[in-house]
matplotlib code that plots the C-alpha trace (Angstrom):
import matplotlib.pyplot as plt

x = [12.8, 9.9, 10.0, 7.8, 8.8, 8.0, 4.9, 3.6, 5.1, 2.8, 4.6, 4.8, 2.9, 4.0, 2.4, 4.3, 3.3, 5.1, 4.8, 6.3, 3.8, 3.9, 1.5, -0.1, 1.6, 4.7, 8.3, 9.6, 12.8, 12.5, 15.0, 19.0, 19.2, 17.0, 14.3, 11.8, 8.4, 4.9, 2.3, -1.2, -3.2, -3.0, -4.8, -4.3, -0.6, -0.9, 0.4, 0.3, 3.0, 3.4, 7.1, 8.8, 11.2, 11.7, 10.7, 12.4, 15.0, 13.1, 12.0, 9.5, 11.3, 12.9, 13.1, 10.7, 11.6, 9.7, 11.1, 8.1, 7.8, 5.9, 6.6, 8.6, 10.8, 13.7, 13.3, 16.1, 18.4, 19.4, 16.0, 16.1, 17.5, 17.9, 16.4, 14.5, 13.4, 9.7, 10.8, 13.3, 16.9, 18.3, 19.2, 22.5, 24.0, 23.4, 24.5, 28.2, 28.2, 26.7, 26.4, 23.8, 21.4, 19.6, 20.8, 17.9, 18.3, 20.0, 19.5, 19.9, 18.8, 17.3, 19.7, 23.5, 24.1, 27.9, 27.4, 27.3, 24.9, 25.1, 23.0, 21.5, 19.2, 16.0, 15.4, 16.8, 17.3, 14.0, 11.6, 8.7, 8.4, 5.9, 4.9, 6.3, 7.8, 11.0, 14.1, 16.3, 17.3, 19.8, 20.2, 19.2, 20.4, 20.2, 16.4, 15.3, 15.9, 15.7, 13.3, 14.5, 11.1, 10.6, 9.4, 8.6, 4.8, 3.8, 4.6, 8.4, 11.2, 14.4, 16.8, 20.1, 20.2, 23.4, 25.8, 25.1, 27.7, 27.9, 26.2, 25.1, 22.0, 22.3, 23.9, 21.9, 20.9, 19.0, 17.7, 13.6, 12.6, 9.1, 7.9, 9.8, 12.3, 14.7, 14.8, 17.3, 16.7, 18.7, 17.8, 16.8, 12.9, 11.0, 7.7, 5.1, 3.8, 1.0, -0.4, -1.2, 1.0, -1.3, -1.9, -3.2, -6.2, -7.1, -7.8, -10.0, -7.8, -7.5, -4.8, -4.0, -1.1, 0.0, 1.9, 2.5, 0.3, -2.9, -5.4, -4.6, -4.1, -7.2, -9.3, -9.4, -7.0, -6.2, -5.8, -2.7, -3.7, -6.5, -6.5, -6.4, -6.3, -5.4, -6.3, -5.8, -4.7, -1.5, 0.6, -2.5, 0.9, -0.1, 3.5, 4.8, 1.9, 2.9, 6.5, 5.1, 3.4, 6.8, 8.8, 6.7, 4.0, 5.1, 5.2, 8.4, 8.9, 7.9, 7.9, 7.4, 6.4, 7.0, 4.8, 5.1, 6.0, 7.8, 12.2, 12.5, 9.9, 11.4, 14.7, 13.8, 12.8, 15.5, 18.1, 16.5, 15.6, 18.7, 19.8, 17.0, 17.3, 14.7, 13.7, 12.4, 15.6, 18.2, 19.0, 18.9, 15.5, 17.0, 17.3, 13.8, 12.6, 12.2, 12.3, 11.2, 11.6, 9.8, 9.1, 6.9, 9.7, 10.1, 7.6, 4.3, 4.1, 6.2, 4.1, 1.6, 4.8, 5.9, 2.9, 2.8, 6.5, 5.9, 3.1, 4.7, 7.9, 5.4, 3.5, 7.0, 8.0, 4.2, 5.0, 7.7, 5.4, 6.4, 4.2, 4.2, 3.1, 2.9, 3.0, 1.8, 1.7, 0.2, -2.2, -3.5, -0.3, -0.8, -5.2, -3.2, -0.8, -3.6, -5.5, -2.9, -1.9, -5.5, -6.0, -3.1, -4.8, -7.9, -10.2, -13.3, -13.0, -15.2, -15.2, -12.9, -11.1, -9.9, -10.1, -13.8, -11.4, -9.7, -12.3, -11.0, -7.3, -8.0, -10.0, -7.0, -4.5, -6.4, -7.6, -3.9, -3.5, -4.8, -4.1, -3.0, -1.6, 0.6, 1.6, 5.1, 3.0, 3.8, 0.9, 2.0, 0.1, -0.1, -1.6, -1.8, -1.8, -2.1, -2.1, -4.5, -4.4, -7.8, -6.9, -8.4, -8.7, -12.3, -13.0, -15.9, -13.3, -13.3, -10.0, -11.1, -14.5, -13.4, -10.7, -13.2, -14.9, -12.4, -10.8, -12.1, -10.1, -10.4, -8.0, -9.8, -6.9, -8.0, -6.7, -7.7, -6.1, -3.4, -2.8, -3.5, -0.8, -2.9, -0.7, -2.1, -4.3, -6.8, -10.3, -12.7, -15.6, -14.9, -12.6, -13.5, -12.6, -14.5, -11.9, -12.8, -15.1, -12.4, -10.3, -11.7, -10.4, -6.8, -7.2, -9.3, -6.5, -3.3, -4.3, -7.5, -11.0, -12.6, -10.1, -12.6, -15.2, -13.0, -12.5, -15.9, -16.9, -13.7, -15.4, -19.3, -17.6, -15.9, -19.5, -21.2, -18.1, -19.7, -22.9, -22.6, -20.4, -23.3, -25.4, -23.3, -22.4, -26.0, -26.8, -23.6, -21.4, -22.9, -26.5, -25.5, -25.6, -22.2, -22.8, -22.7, -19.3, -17.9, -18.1, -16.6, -13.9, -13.2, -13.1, -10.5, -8.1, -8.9, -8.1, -5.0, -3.5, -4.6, -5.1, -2.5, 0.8, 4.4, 6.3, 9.5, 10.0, 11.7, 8.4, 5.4, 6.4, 5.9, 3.3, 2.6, -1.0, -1.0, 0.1, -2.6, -5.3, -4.0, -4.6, -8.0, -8.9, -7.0, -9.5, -12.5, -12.4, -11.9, -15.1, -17.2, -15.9, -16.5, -20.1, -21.3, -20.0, -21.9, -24.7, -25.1, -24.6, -20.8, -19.9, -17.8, -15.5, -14.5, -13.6, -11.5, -9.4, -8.1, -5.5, -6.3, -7.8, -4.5, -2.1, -3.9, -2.7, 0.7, 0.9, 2.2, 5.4, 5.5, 5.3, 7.7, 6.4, 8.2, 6.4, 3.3, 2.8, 1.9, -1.2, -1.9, -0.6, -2.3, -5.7, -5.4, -5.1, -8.0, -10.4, -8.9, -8.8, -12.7, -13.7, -12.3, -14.2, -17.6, -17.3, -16.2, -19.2, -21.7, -20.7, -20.8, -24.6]
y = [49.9, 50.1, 48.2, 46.8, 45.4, 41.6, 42.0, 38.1, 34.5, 31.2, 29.4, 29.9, 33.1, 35.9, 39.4, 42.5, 46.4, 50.3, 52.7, 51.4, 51.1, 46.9, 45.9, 42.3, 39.6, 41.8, 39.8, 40.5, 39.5, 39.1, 38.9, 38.9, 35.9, 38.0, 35.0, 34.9, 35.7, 36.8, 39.7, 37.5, 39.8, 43.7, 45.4, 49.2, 48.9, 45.7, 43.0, 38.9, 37.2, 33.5, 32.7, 30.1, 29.2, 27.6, 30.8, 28.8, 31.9, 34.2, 37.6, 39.9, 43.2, 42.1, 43.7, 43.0, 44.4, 44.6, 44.3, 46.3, 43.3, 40.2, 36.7, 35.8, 32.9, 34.0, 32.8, 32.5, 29.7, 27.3, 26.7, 23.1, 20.0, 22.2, 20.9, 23.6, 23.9, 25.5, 29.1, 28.9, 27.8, 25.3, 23.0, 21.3, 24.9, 25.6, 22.1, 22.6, 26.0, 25.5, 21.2, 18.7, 21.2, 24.0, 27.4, 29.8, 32.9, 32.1, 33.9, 32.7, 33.2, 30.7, 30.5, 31.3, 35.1, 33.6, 30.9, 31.8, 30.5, 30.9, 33.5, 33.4, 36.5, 36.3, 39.7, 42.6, 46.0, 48.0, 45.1, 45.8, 43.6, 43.4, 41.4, 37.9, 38.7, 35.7, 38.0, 35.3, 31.6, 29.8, 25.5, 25.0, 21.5, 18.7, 18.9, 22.1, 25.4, 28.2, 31.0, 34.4, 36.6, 40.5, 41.0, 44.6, 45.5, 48.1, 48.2, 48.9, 48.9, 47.4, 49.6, 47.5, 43.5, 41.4, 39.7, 36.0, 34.7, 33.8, 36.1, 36.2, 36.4, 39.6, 40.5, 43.1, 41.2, 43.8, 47.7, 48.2, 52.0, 52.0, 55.2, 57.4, 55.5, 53.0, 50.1, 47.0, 43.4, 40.6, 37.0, 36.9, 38.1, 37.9, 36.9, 36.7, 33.4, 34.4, 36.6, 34.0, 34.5, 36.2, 34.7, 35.4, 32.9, 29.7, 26.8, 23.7, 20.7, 18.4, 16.1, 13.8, 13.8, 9.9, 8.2, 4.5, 3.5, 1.2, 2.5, 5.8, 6.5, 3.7, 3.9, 7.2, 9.8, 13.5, 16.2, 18.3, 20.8, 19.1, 18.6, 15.6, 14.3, 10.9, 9.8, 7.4, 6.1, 5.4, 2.4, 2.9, 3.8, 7.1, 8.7, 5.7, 6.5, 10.5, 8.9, 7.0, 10.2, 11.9, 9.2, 8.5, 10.7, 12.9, 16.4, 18.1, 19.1, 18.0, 19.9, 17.5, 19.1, 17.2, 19.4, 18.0, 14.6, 12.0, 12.6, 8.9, 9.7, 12.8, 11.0, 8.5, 11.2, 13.2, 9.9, 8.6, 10.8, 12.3, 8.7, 7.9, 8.0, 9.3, 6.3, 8.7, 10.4, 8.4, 11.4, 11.5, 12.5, 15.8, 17.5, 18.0, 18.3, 20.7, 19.2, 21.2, 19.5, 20.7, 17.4, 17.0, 18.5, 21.9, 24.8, 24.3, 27.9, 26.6, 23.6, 27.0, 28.8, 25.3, 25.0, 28.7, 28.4, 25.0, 26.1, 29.6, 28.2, 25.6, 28.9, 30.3, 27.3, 27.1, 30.8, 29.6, 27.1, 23.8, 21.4, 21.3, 18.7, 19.3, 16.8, 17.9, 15.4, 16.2, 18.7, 17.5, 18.4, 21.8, 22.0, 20.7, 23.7, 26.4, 24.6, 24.8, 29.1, 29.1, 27.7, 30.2, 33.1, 32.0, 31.9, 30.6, 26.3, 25.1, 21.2, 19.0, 22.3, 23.5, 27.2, 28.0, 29.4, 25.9, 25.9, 29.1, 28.6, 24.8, 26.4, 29.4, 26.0, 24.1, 26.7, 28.1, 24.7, 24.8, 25.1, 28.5, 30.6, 32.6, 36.8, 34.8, 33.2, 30.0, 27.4, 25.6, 24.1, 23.2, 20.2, 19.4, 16.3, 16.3, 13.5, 13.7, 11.9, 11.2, 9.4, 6.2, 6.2, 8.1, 10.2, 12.0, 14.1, 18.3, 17.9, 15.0, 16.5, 19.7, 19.1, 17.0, 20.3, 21.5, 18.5, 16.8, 13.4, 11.0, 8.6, 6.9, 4.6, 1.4, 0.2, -3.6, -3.3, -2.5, -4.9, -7.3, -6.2, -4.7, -1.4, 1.0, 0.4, 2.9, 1.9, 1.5, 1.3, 4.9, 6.8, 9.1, 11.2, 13.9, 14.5, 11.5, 13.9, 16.2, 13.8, 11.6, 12.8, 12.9, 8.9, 8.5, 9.8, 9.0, 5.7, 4.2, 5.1, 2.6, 3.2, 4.9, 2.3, -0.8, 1.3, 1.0, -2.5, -2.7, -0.5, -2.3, -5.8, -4.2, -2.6, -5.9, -7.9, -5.4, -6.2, -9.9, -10.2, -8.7, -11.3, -14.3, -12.9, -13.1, -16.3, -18.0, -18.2, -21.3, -20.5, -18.1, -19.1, -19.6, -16.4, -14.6, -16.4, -15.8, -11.9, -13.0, -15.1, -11.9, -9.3, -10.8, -11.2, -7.6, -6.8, -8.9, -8.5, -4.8, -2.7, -4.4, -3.3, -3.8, -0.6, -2.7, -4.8, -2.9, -4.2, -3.0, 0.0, 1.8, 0.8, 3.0, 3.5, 1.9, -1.6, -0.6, -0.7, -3.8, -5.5, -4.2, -5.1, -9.1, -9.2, -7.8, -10.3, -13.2, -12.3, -11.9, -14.7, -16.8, -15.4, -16.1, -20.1, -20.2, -19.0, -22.1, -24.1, -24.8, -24.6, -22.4, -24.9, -26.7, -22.5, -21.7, -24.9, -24.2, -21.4, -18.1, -16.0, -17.4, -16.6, -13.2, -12.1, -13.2, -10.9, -7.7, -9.5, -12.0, -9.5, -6.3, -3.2, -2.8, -6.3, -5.6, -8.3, -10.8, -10.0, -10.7, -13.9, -14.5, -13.1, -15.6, -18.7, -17.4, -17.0, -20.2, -22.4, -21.2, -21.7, -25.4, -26.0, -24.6, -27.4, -30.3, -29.6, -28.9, -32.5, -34.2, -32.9]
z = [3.7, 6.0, 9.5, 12.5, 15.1, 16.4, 18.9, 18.9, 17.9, 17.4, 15.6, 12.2, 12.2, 14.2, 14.7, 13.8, 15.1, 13.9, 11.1, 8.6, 5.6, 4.3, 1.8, 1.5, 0.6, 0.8, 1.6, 5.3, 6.9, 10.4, 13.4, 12.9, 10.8, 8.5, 8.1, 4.9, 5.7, 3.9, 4.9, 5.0, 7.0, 7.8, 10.6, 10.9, 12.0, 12.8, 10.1, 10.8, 8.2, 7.6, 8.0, 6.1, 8.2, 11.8, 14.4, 17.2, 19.3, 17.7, 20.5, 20.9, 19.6, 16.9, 13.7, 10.5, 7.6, 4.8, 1.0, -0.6, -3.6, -3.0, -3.2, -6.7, -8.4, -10.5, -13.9, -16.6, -18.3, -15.2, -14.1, -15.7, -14.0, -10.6, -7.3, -5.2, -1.8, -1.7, -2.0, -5.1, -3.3, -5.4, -2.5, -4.2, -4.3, -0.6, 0.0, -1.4, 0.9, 4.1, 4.4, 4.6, 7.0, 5.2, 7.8, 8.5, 6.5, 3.7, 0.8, -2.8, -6.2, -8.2, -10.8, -11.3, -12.0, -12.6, -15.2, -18.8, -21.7, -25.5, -26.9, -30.2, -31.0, -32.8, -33.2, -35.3, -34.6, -35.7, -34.7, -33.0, -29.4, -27.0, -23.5, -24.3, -27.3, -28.1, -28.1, -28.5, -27.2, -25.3, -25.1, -21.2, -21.7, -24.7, -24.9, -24.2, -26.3, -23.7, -25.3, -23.7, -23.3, -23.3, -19.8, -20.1, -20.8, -23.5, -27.4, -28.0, -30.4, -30.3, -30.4, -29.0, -29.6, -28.3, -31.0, -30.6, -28.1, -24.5, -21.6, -17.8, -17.0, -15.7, -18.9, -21.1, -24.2, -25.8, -25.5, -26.6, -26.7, -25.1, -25.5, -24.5, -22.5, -22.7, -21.0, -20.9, -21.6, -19.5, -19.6, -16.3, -15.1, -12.1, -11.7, -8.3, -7.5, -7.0, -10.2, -13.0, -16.1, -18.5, -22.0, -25.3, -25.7, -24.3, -26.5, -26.5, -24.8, -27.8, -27.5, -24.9, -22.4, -22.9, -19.8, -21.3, -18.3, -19.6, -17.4, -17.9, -21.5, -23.2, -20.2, -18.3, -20.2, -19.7, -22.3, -22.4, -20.1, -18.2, -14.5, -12.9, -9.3, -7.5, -4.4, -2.2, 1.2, 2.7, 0.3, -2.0, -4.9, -5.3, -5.7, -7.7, -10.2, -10.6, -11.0, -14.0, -14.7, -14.5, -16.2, -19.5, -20.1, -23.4, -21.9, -22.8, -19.6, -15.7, -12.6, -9.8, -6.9, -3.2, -1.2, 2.8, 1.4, 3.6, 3.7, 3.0, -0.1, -1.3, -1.1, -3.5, -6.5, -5.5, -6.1, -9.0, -11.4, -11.8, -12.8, -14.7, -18.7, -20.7, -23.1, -25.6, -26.3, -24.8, -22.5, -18.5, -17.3, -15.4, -18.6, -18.9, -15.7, -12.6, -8.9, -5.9, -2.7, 0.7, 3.0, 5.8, 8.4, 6.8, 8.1, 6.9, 5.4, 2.4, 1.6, 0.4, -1.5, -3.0, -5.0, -5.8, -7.0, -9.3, -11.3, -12.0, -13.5, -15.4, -16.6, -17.5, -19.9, -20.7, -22.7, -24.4, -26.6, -24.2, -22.8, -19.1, -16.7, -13.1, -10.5, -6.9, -4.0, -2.6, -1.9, 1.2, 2.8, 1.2, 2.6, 5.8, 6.0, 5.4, 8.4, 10.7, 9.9, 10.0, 13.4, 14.5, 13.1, 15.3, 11.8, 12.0, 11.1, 8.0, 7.8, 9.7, 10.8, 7.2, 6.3, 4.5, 1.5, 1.0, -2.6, -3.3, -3.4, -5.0, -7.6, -8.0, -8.2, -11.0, -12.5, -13.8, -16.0, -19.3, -23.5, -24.4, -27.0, -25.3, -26.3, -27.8, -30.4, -29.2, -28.3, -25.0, -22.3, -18.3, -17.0, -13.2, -11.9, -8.2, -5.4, -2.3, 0.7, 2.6, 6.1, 5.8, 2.3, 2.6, -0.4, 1.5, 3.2, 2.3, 0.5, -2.2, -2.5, -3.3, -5.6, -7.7, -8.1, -10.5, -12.0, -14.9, -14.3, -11.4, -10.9, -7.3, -6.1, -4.4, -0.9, -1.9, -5.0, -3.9, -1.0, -3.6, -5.7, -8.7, -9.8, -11.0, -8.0, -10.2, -9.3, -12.4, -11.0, -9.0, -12.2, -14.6, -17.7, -18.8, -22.2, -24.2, -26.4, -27.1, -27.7, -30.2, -33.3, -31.7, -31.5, -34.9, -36.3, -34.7, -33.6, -34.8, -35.9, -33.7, -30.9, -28.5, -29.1, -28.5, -25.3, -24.3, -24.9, -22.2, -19.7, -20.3, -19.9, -16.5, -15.3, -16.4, -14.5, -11.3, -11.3, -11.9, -9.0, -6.6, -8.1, -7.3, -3.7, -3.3, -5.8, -6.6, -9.7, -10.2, -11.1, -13.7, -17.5, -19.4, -21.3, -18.0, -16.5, -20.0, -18.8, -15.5, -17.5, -19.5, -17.2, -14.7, -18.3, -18.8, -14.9, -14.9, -18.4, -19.3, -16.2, -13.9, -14.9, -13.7, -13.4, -12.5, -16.2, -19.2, -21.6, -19.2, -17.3, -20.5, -23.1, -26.6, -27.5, -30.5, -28.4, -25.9, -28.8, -30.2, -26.9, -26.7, -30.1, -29.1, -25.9, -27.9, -30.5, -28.2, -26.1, -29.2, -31.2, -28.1, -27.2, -30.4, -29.8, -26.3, -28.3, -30.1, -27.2, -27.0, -23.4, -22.3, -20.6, -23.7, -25.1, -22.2, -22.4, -25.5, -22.9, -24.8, -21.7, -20.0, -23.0, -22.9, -19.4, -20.5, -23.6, -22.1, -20.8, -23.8, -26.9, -26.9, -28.0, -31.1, -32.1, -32.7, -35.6, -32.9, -32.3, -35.4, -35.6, -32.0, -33.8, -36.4, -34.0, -31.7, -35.1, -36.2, -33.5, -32.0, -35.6, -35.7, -31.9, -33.3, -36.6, -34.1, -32.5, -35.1, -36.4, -33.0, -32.8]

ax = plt.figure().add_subplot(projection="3d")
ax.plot(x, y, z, "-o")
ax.set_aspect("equal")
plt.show()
């Protein structure tokens, strides 16, 4: 082990000087308590590490020592349903052993090296196995079949392969001759957080990740594997949204990341979602989902190893031909963390103080989502959804601007939308998808041909609803011709009945897509139907009192969403009934 000894402390980044040979981004333990630290800098014999927990009693003098490996999350069977700090603990564990307060120094694997899981190889003696290559599985939990990877590079034979039955992790499962050596297989690997898993090919993002939420899935949708961001200001509903995210979209798995969120925040995920049954399978939630937990009150270092942690276990999963969705919020408590080691490293500032690599390490973030077929075989995919907080809600800030370099989804959250109780407070005027292209024959064929064009008469009756209202701020609703308030009439039922949405009610919280197109196609036909009776001079008060725009809004609480063959009915009546106006008025004239 090779040691230095402590010659500076500020903060969370301390200054270590001796002989002992550390390389970057190497693991330290520093002081008696042994403390978990990380090489970030290395001058001569002079190395500056990041610490990752609270320096306070720390003293000049002190030991570092240096593990020789960098950074890395234990991965194995047991990852699922666990709750992690930012640097792999599993926080209920420690809990039981130490209390409610997390002690400096402790030590502890990700996962149990005591529990046992049921083995089932997939291999035979003889077979040839490479990187990635699916040895066996294990059930994790109810919904997801563990694949257990070869971890060893090269081309090899296996030579040894465990009976199926139950093992440790640390267990050898198998024996693969690589070469000339023999090495042996457990089912647990480690990985650095930092090195990208590699991967086989990456694909073109064709199919969308579907939430249930209106807005998200007709209007602005991502692909499996996309990138996405949302921000907004403080109360803007920017962490209920990635728990609607988390909830319903239909990724097999979720890693929700709380990266310097708020205790009473943090709380709330951590309470729910193991409570929280997944309405797709009639299992808990927990079973399919990953929760790492580092709020605003931990060192700031670990907001950085947090997010470095999350998307390597989503990578993990991602090999074994799963569909992974990531939820970070939120960043800027990340872009905040590498100001503040930056301003302790004395660095020169870029804007608004953050480090001029803040692009850099968002574009290293993003850039690890994506389709992929992976060395097992297995097609599986990453996407990353991340929350960002601009103080007073300004989107011109370094953080927002540079994220929407290398995101092809913007989901702008509105602070009067919000305070008016519109959720999702998604701005439409401001969002933007850049997959609908790729995903167009996903929705031609699962849900309608005409799905993506229905979605943008929706989108030109919102941008028309825009510029009409800067006309009558100026002019008055008044002046403008029944044609034009029939857009106005039209948008605000689109507004209230489509993209507002209550993530309280058992009906709303969670919509599918094909009850999303049917109310598209529902509003669609009544704007058409009654354009074409204002064109021949029926006015537009007699249409609306005949209560359709108003039944409309009521729709997504009045018809479930296993019954569907009400808008069909409702259809009939709105073709009916304008039809009956437009004859009671051609024989009045």
């Amino acid at each position: 082990m090779q040691t230095k000894k402590i010659i500076s402390i500020n903060g969370p980044v301390i200054l270590a000087k001796g002989d002992g040979d550390f390389s970057m981004h190497d693991i330290v333990y520093i002081g008696k308590e042994q403390i978990l630290g990380d090489v970030i800098k290395i001058n001569k014999d002079i190395v500056t590490i990041q610490v990752y927990e609270n320096t306070t009693g720390l003293k000049i003098g002190e030991d570092v020592v240096s593990d020789e490996n960098p950074l890395s999350v234990t991965l194995g069977p047991g990852l699922m349903g666990n709750i992690f700090d930012g640097i792999q603990r599993p926080l209920e564990d420690l809990r039981k052993k130490d209390g409610d307060f997390l002690k400096r120094g402790t030590k502890s694997l990700g996962i149990s090296t005591e529990k046992k899981w049921h083995f089932r190889p997939k291999v035979l003696i003889g077979d040839k196995v490479s990187f990635n290559t699916i040895i066996g599985e294990v059930p994790e939990t109810k919904l997801i079949i563990h694949k257990i990877l070869n971890y060893f590079d090269g081309d090899g034979l296996v030579v040894e392969i465990a009976n199926e039955g139950e093992y440790k992790v640390t267990d050898t499962i198998a024996k693969i001759k690589i070469g000339n050596s023999v090495v042996e297989l457990t089912m647990m690997q480690k990985w650095p957080v930092r090195k990208p898993r590699p991967y086989k090919e990456r694909l073109v993002t064709n199919t969308p990740l579907v939430t249930g939420q209106r807005v998200i899935d007709s209007i602005f949708p991502i692909a499996k594997g996309g990138t996405g961001m949302i921000p907004g200001g403080f109360g803007t509903g920017k962490t209920m949204l990635q728990h609607q995210f988390a909830k319903w979209s239909n990724a097999d798995i979720i890693v929700y990341i709380g990266c310097g969120e708020r205790g009473n925040e943090m709380t709330d995920v951590l309470e729910e979602f193991p409570r929280l049954i997944d309405k797709r399978t009639g299992m808990p939630m927990i079973e399919r989902t990953v929760l790492i937990a580092n709020t605003s009150n931990m060192p700031v270092a670990a907001r950085e190893a947090s997010i470095y942690t999350g998307i390597t276990i989503a990578e993990y999963y991602r090999d074994m031909g799963f569909d992974v969705a990531i939820m970070a919020d939120s960043t800027s408590r990340w872009a905040e963390a590498l100001r503040e080691i930056s301003g302790r490293l004395e660095e020169m500032p870029a804007e608004q103080g953050f480090p001029s690599y803040l692009p850099s390490r968002l574009s290293e973030f993003y850039g690890r989502a994506g389709l992929v077929k992976s060395y097992s075989g297995k097609m599986g995919s990453v996407t990353i959804i991340g929350a960002v907080s601009p103080q007073g809600s300004d989107f011109s800030e370094p953080v927002t601007q540079n994220t929407k370099r290398f995101v092809h989804t913007f989901w702008g959250l509105d602070r009067d939308l919000a305070y008016s109780r519109h959720y999702p407070a998604v701005n439409w005027n401001i969002s933007y998808s850049e997959y609908l292209d790729n995903l167009q024959s996903w929705y031609e064929e699962n849900v309608d041909v005409d799905f993506l064009e229905c979605r943008q008469k929706i989108v030109s009756i919102l941008e028309e609803e825009n510029e009409l209202l800067e006309i009558a701020r100026v002019v008055g609703q008044d002046v403008l011709s029944d044609s034009k308030r029939l857009v106005l009439e039209v948008a605000k039922a689109i507004r209230v009945g489509f993209l507002q949405q209550n993530a309280m009610s058992d009906i709303d919280s969670q919509v599918p897509l094909i009850k999303q197109y049917k109310m598209m196609q529902t509003i669609i036909l009544l704007y058409e139907r009654a354009l074409k009776l204002i064109e021949k001079r029926i006015p537009l008060s007699e249409i609306k009192k005949l209560g359709f725009f108003e039944e409309y809004v009521k729709l997504k609480m009045n018809v479930a969403n296993d019954d569907l063959g009400k808008f069909s009915e409702l259809n009939s009546r709105i073709k009916n009934r304008l039809k009956k106006l437009e004859d009671e008025y051609v024989e009045h004239i």
